[in-house]
Structure formats: structure tokens, C-alpha cells
N, C-alpha and C positions, 0 to 999 in steps of 0.2 A: 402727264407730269405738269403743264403747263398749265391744269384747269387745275389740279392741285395748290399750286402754288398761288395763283389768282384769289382761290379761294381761301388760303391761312394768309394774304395779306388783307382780304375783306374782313376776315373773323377778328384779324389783331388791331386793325381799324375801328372794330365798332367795340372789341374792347377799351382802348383808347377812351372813343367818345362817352362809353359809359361807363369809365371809371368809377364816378360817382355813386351808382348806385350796387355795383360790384363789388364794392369797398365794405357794402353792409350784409353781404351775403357769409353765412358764417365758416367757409373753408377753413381751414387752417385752426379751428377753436371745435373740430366735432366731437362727438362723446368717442372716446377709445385711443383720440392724441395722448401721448405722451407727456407732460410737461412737471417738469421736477424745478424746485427752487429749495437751491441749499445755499446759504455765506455766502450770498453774491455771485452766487454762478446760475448762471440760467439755462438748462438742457429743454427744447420742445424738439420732440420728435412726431410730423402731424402724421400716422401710418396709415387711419383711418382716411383721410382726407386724401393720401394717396391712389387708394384702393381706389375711392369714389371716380378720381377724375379717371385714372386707367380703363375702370368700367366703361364711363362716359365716352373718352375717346377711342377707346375699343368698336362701340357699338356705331360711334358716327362712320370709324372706317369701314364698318361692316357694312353700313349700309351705302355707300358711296361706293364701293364696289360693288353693289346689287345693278 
């Protein structure tokens, strides 16, 4: 637990530092989001984008427990 924890305060550090270029990665805007604009109301739903990162995190725990 404690290499665990070490390790999501590295990852959320070096997200931090590269904010910058994270910023232009296109999460939140993929083909299969939801985004409706009617009279000033704005619904995004990013479900595609969900999946992605679930995937991603999925597979990192899986292989951190190898």
C-alpha cells in the first residue's frame, strides 16, 4: 500500500508539472462524447473518454500486480 501511494503522489506530481502539455491532449472532446447545446444550457457527457481512461487504469493495475 505504501509503494502504492508513493507512486499516485509521483504520477499526480508529474501531472502537475506537465500540465502544459496535457492540456492539449484531446480527453474530454473524443468522437462518441456527448455534447448537446440548446438556449443556453450546455449538457457534455464525455462517456467515450471515460471508457478510455478505465481501460488505461485498468491495465496499469493489472500490470502492477504482475
Amino acid at each position: 500500500m505504501n509503494r502504492f501511494l508513493i507512486l499516485l503522489g509521483v504520477l499526480c506530481l508529474l501531472a502537475g508539472l506537465g500540465w502544459r502539455w496535457f492540456v492539449r491532449i484531446p480527453f474530454g472532446r473524443l468522437p462518441g462524447d456527448i455534447h448537446i447545446v440548446r438556449g443556453g444550457i450546455n449538457f457534455h457527457f464525455p462517456i467515450v473518454t471515460c471508457i478510455v481512461i478505465s481501460v488505461v487504469v485498468s491495465v496499469l493495475l493489472w500490470l502492477l500486480r504482475r
